[in-house]
LUMFI-588707 format. One line per field, with one value per residue (C-alpha): x, y, z; residue number from 1. Coordinates in Angstrom, 3 decimals. Example, Ala and Ser with C-alpha at 12.3 -4.5 7.8 and 13.67 -1.06 7.14 Angstrom:
BEGIN
c1 <- [12.300 13.670] .
c2 <- [-4.500 -1.060] .
c3 <- [7.800 7.140] .
num <- [1 2] .
// end
This chain:
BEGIN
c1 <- [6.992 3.515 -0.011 -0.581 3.402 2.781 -0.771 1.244 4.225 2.089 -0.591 2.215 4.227 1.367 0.544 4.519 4.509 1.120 2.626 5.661 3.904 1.304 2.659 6.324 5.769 9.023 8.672 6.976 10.367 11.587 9.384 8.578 12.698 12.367 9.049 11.002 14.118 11.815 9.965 13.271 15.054 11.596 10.968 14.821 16.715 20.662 21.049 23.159 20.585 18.216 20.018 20.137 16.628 16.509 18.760 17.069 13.351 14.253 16.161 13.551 10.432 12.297 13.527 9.954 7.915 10.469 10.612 6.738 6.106 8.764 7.267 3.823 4.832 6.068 3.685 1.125 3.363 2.689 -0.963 -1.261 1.071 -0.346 -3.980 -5.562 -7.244 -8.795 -9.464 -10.689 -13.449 -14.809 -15.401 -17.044 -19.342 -20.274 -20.983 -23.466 -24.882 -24.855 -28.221 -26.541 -22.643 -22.863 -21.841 -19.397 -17.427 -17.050 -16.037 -13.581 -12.096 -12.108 -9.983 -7.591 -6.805 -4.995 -1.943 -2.654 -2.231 -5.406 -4.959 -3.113 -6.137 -8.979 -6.722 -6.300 -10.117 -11.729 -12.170 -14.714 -16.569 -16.893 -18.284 -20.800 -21.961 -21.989 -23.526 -26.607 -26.993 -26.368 -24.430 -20.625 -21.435 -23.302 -20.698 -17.868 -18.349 -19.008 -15.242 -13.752 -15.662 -13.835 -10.433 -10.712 -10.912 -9.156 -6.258 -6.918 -7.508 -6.197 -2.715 -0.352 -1.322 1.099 -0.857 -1.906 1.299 3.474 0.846 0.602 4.844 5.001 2.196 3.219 0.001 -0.211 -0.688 -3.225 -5.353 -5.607 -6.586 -9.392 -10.892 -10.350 -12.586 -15.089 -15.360 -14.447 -16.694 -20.087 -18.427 -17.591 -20.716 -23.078 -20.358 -20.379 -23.186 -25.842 -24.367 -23.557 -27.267 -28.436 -25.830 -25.763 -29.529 -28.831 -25.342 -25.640 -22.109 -21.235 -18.077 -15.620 -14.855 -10.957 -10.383 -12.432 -10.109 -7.131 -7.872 -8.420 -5.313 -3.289 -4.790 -3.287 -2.585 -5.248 -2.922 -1.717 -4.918 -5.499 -5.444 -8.450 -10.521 -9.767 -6.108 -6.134 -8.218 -6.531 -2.530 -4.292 -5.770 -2.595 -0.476 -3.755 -4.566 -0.801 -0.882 -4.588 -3.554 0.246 -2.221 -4.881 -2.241 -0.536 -3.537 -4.144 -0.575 -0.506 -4.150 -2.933 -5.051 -2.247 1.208 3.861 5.462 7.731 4.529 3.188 6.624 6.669 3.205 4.507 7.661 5.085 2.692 5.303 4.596 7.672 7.642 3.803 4.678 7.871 5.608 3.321 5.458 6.781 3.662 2.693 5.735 5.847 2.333 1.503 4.805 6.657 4.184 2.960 6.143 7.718 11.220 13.306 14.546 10.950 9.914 13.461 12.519 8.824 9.988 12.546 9.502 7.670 9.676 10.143 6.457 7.068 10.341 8.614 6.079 9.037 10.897 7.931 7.277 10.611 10.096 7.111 8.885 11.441 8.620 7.458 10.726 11.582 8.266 9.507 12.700 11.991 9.160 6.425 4.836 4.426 3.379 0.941 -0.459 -0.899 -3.207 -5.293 -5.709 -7.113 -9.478 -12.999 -11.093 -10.649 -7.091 -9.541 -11.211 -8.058 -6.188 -9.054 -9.066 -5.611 -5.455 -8.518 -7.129 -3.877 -5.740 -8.664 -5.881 -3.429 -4.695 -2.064 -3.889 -0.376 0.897 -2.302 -1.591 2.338 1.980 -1.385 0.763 4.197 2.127 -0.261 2.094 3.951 0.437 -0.406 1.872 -0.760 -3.533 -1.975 -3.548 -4.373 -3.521 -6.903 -7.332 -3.774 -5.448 -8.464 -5.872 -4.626 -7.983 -9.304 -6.194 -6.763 -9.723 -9.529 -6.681 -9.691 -12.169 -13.123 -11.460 -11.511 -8.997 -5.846 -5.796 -4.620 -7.382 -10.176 -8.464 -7.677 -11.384 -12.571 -10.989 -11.516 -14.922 -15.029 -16.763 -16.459 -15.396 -18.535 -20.008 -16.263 -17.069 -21.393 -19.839 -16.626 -16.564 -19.314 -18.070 -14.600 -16.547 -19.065 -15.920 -14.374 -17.239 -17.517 -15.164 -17.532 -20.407 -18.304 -17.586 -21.513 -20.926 -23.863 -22.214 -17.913 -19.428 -20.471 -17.662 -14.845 -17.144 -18.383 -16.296 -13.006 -12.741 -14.223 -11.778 -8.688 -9.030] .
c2 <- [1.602 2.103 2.173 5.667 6.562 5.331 6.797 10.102 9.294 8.309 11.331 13.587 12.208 12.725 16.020 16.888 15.490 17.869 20.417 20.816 20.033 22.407 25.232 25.338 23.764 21.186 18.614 15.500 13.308 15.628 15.279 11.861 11.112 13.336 11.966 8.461 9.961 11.638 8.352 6.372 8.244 9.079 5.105 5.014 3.565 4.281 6.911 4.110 1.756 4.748 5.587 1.918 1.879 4.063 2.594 -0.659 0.504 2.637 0.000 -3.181 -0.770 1.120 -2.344 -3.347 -0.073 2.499 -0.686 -0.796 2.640 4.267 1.285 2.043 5.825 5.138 3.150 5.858 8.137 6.294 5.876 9.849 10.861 8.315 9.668 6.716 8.089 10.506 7.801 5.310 7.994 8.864 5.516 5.265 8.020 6.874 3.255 4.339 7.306 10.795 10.092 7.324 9.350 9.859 6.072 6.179 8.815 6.965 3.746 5.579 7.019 3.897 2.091 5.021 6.245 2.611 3.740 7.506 9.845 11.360 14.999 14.306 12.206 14.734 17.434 14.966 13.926 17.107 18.323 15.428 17.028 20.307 19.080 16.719 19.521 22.092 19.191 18.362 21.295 20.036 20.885 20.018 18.191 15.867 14.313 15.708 14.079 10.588 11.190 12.277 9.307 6.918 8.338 9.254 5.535 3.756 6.302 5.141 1.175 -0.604 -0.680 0.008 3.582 4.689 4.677 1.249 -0.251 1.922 0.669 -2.638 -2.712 -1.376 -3.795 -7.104 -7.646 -9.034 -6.748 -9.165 -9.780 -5.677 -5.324 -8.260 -6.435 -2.745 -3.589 -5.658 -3.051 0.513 0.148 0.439 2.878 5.062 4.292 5.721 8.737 9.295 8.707 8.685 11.692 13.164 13.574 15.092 17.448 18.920 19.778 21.949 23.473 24.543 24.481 25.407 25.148 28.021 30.182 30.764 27.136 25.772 28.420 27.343 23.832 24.743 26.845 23.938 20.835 17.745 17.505 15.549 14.372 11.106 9.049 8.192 4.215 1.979 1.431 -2.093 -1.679 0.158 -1.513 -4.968 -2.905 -1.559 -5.049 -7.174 -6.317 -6.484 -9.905 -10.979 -10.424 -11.512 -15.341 -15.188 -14.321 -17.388 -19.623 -19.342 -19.876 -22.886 -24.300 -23.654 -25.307 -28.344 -27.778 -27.366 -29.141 -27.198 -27.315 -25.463 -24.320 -22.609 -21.533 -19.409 -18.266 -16.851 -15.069 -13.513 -12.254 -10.939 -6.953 -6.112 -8.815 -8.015 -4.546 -4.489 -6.739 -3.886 -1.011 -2.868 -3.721 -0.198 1.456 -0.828 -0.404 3.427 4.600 3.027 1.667 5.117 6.496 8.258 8.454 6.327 10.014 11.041 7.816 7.961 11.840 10.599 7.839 10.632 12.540 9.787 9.537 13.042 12.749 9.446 9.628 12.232 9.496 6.828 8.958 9.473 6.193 5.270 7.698 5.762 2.785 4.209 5.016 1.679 0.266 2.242 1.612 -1.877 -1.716 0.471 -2.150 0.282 -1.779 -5.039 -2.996 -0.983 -4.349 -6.289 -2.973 -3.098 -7.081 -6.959 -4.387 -4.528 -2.022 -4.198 -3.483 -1.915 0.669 1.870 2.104 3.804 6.241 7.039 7.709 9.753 11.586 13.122 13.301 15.810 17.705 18.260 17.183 14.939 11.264 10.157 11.800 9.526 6.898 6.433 7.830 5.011 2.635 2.944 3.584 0.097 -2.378 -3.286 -3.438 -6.425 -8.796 -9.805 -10.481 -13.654 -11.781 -13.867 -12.083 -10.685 -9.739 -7.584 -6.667 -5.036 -3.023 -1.472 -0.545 0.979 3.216 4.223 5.186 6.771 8.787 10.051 11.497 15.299 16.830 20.652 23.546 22.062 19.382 20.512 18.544 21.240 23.944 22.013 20.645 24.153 26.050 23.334 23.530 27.521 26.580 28.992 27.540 26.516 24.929 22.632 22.571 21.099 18.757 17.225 17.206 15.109 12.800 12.436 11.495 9.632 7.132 6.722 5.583 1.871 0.905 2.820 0.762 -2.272 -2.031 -2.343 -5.050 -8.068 -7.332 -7.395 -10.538 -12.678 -11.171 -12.626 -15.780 -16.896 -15.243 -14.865 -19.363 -20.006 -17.816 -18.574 -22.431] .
c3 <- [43.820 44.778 43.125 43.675 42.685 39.669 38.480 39.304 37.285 34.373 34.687 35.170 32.350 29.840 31.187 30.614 27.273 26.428 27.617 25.831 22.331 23.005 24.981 24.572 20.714 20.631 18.349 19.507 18.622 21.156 23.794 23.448 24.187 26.934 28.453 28.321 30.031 33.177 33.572 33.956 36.347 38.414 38.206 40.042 36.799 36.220 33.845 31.720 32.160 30.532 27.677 26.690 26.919 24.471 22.092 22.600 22.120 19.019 17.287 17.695 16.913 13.602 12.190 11.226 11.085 8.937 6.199 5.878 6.104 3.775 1.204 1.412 1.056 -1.770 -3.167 -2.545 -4.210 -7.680 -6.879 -6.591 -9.111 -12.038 -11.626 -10.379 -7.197 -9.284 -12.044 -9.000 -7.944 -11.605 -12.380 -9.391 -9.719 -13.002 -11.687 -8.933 -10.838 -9.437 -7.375 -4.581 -5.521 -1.652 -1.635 -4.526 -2.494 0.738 -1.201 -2.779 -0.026 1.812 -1.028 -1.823 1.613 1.851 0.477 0.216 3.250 4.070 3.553 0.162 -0.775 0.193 -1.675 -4.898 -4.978 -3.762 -7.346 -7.884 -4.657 -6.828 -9.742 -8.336 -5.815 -8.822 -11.017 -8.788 -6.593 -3.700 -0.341 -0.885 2.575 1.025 -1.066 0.997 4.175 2.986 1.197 4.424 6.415 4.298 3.848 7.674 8.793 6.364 7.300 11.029 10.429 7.817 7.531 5.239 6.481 9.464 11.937 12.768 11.076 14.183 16.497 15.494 15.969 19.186 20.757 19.170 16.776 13.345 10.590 8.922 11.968 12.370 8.005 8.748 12.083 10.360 7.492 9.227 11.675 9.834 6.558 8.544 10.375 7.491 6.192 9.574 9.598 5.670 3.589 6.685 8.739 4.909 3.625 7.207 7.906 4.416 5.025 7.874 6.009 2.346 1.380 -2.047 -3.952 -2.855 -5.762 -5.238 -4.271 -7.952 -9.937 -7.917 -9.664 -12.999 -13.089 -11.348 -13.136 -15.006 -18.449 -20.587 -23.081 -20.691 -20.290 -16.136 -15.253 -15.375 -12.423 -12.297 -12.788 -9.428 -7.408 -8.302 -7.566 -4.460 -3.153 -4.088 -0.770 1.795 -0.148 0.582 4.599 4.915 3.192 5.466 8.239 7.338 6.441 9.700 11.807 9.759 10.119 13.908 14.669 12.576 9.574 7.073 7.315 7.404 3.970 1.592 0.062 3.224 4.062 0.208 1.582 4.556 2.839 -0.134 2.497 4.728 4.935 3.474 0.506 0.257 -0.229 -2.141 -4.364 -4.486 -4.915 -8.197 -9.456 -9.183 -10.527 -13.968 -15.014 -13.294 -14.119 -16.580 -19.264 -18.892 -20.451 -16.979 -17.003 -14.731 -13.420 -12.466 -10.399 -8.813 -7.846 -6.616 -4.427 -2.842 -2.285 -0.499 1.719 3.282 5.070 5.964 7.746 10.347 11.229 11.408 14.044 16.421 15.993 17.150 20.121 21.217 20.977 23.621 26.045 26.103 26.611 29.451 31.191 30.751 31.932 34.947 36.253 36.165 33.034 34.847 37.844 36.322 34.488 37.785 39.054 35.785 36.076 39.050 38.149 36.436 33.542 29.941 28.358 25.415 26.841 28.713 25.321 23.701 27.002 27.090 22.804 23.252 26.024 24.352 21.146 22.312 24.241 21.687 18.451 16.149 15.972 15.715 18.566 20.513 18.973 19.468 23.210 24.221 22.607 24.630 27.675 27.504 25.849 28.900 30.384 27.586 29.151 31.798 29.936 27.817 24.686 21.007 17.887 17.293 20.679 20.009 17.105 18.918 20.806 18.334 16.294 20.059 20.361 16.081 17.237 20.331 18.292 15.719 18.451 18.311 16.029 16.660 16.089 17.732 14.755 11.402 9.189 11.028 9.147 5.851 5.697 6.302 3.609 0.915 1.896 2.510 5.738 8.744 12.455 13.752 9.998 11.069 13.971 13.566 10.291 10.445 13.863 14.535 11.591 13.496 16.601 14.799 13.888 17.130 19.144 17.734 20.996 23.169 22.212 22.285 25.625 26.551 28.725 27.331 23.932 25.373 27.454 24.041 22.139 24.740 25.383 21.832 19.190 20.085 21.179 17.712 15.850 17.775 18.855] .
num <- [1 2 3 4 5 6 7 8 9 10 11 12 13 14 15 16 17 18 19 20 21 22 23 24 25 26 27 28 29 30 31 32 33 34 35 36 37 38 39 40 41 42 43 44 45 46 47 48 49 50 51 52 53 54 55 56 57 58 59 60 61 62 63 64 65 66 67 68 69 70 71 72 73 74 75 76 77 78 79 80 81 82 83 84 85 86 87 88 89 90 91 92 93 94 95 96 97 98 99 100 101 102 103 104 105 106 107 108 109 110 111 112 113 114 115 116 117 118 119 120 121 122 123 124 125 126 127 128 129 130 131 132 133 134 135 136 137 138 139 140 141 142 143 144 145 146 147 148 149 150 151 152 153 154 155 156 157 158 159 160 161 162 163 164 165 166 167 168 169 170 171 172 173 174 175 176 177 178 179 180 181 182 183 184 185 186 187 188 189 190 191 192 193 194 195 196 197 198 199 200 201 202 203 204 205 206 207 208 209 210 211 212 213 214 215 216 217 218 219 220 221 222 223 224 225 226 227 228 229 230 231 232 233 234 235 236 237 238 239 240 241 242 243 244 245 246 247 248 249 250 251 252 253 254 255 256 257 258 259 260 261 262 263 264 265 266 267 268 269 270 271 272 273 274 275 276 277 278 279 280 281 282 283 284 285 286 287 288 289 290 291 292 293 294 295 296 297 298 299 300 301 302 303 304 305 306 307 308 309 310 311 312 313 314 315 316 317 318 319 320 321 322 323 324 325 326 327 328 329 330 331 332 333 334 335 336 337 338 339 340 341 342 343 344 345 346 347 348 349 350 351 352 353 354 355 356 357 358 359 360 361 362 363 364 365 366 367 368 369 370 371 372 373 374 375 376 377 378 379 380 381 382 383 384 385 386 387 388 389 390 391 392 393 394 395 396 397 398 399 400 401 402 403 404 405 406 407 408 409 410 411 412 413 414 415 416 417 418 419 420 421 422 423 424 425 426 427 428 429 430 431 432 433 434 435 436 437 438 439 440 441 442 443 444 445 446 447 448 449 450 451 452 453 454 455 456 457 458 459 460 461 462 463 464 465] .
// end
């Protein structure tokens, strides 16, 4: 197969893909399977060969992703239905004070959007948004956007949030080597697209709080008999599982470089922060004291972690999907093929990923649907470049966010932002537009080439050797 062959199998493969999700509207499980099946018998597989392609790729990327997923689901599920986001952000506010709340919000966001899905967080915490806005006088902007900033790229970066756990799976990187780069590199994000782009934006939009949504609220809220968990209870429930990985992660390097023999204690260390023990850890934690002590029947949390996992297993399936397009790109040859092309190019691995995400997200709007498709499509490319673990890691925070850049009206959180904010198309468009693009530029600068040149020479050598 040639060069040019396969830039046209590729280009048309992603155009296919876009245009059966956006124009024909079948499922992206759907067309993901049958995006795999076109490249395989273009590339000149067997048709048997094919169909164990797909068996293979959806069985080695489910094994590891629909355990960590469903478990953080349902670990968010307590979180949400205990009160503790809510109780997380009032305590918060009151901390910082209503004059610097702009910061409270994106802090909050940033910590509960770990093992909350974004919408479900903005929807649980937007009441706070009211109040504050009502309180002071201000836009709902003000507040609002430094919320979204930080639910927006926690959601993105730090896993155990779907996105970045599927990606992580299907390129090979360590989940604690993605949590360490995601929060070095997505707090001062959220905090130039939240609190910064917050306080100018809601100078040139006076939002206030939309009548029929605040009543909607009242009508709809919690009872105040059951007192909400503390603010430290949560934060320490929420911190346990990213504390697990982040110590199997340092323990490791230190094991492997010869710092630390390898023992029985660093073995129990590497079982404990294993994402699935880290989590199940969590999820227990979190259903004694949030559910539990709280007096919830064992019929009620068996009913919530059903409900978890509807969401979840959507996620788990196109994740699987994307796992079948990378091993048939694999498989076929075009993967080692296309990597040989790239290596000898000027292009870094990182800026294609972030490219290719950005690409199908712009065009047809689900950041997971970017995210699963870069992945499948640059793993096989990976192979070439003898990448570390934080290097992998870097991969997978340029495709999350790539997969977050211009949000418009093809993406569903346009339209959910707007009508909790009773903002019109273009107030959407002029606010949490330019937030969405505001956090998936950090690649793009990156990638200016004195800065990727002392990256690649100084820091990754005195983190990895």
């Amino acid at each position: 197969m040639s060069t040019p062959f396969i830039l046209f199998l590729v280009i048309s493969a992603v155009v296919l893909l876009l245009l059966m999700v956006l124009k024909l509207k079948i499922n992206a499980f759907i067309s993901l399977l049958i995006i795999s099946i076109y490249v395989g018998i273009l590339a000149g597989m067997p048709l048997n060969a094919i169909m164990q392609s797909i068996q293979d790729g959806m069985g080695s990327t489910l094994g590891f992703v629909a355990t960590v997923v469903g478990l953080g689901a349902i670990f968010g599920q307590m979180l949400e239905s205990s009160g503790g986001a809510e109780s997380l952000g009032h305590s918060l506010v009151k901390k910082f004070g209503k004059d610097k709340a702009s910061w409270a919000m994106v802090v909050t966001g940033f910590i509960v959007a770990i093992p909350v899905f974004l919408d479900v967080g903005f929807i649980i915490l937007v009441p706070i948004i009211y109040a504050l806005s009502r309180d002071t006088k201000r836009s709902l902007l003000y507040y609002g956007i430094p919320l979204l900033a930080g639910l927006a790229v926690t959601h993105s970066f730090i896993p155990p949030t779907p996105g970045p756990v599927a990606v992580a799976d299907i390129i090979g990187a360590q989940l604690g080597w993605v949590i360490f780069f995601g929060i070095i590199l997505g707090f001062p994000t959220a905090v130039i697209a939240g609190p910064l782009w917050g306080k100018y934006i809601s100078q040139k939009i006076d939002i206030q709080p939309p009548a029929e949504m605040v009543s909607s609220f009242k009508e709809s809220g919690k009872s105040p008999e059951v007192e909400p968990p503390s603010f430290g209870l949560i934060a320490v429930i929420i911190a346990i599982p990213l504390l697990l990985i982040l110590l199997n992660t340092l323990s490791s390097v230190l094991v492997e470089k010869g710092v630390l023999a390898k023992t029985g204690f660093t073995d129990s260390i590497e079982f404990i922060g294993h994402p699935f023990s880290a989590l199940i850890i969590a999820t227990l934690i979190a259903i004694y004291f949030l559910c539990i002590r709280r007096g919830m029947s064992k019929q009620s949390i068996l009913d919530l972690s059903t409900k978890a996992l509807g969401p979840a297993g959507i996620i788990i399936l196109i994740t699987g999907a994307g796992g079948v397009l990378k091993q048939v790109l694999v498989d076929s040859g075009i993967g080692k093929i296309m990597a040989e092309s790239i290596a000898e190019s000027a292009m870094s691995p990182i800026l294609l990923a972030w490219i290719l995400a950005a690409i199908v997200r712009v065009t047809q709007g689900s950041a997971t649907v970017a995210m699963i498709t870069a992945a499948g499509i640059i793993t096989p490319v990976l192979g070439e470049f003898n990448l570390n673990d934080p290097q992998r890691a870097l991969i997978v925070l340029a495709i999350a966010s790539g997969a977050t850049l211009l949000s418009h009206v093809n993406d569903s959180g346009f339209w959910l932002v707007g009508k909790y904010f009773g903002m019109n198309e273009k107030q959407t468009l002029q606010s949490w537009t330019i937030m969405e693009t505001k956090r998936s530029l950090p690649f793009v600068v990156w990638h200016l080439p004195s800065l990727q040149i002392y990256l690649c020479s100084r820091v990754f050598p005195m983190i990895t050797e």
